[in-house]
RODO-2510 file (C-alpha; in nm, 4 decimals, decimal comma):
residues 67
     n   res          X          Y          Z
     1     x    -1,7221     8,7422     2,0132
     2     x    -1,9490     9,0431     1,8247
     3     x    -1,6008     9,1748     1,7907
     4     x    -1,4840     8,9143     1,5704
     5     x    -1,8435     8,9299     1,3653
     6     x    -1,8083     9,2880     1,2765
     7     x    -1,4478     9,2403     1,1449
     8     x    -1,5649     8,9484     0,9474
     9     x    -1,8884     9,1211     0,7894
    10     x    -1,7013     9,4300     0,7725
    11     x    -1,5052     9,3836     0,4676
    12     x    -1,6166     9,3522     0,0864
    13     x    -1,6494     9,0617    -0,1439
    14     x    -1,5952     9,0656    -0,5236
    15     x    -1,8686     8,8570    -0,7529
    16     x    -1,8366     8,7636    -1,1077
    17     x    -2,1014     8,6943    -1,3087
    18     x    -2,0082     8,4021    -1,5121
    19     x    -2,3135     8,2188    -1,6523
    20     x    -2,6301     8,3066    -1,8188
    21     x    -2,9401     8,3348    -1,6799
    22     x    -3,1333     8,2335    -2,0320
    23     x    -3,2661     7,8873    -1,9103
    24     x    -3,3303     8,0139    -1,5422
    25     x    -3,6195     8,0957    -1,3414
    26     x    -3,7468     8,4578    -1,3010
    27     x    -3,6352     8,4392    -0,9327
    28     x    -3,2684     8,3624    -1,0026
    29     x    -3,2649     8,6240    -1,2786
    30     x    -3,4311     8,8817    -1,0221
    31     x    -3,1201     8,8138    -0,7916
    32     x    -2,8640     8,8450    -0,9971
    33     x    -2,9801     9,2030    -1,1216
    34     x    -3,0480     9,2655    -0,7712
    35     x    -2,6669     9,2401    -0,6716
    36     x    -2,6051     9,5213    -0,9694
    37     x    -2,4874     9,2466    -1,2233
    38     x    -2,6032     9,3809    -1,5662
    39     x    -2,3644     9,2027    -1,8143
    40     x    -2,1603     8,8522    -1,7925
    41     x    -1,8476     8,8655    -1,6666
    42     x    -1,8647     9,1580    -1,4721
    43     x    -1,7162     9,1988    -1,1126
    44     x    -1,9032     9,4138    -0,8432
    45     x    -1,8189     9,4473    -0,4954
    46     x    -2,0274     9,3969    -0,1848
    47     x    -2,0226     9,4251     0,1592
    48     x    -1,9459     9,1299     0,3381
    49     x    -2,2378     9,0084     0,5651
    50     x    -2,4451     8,7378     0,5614
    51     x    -2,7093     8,8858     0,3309
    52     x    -2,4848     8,8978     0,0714
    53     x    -2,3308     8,5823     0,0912
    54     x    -2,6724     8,4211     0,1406
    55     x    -2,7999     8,5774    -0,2350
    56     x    -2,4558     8,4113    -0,4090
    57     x    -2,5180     8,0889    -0,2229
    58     x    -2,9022     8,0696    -0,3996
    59     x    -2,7701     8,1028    -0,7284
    60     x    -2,3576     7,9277    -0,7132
    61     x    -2,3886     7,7662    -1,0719
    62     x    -2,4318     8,1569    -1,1933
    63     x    -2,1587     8,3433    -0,9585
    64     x    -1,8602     8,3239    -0,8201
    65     x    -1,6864     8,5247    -0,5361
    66     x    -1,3516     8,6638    -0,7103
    67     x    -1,0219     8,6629    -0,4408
***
């Protein structure tokens, strides 16, 4: 079973920036930075673990995860 985990957190995700943060809250601006986003539309990649997926799920009406 840990197997399977570390082949599933083991990979990257891409994120895309899509919205702005202008009428957010400091904390969901703070995250987004935090995740190396600087400008809109831009696509980073991540490692895949459940940090990372748990900082895209706070803010899902800002970023999405890119196939």
């Amino acid at each position: 079973m840990t197997e399977a985990r570390e082949k599933k957190e083991g990979g990257k995700i891409r994120i895309q920036w899509y919205r702005s943060t202008i009428c957010c809250n400091k904390n969901h601006k703070t995250l987004v930075r935090s995740l190396g986003l600087t400008y809109l539309n831009q696509v980073v990649e991540r490692p895949d673990n459940a940090a990372t997926r748990g900082m895209v799920l706070k803010v899902p009406h800002l970023l999405r995860i890119v196939e």
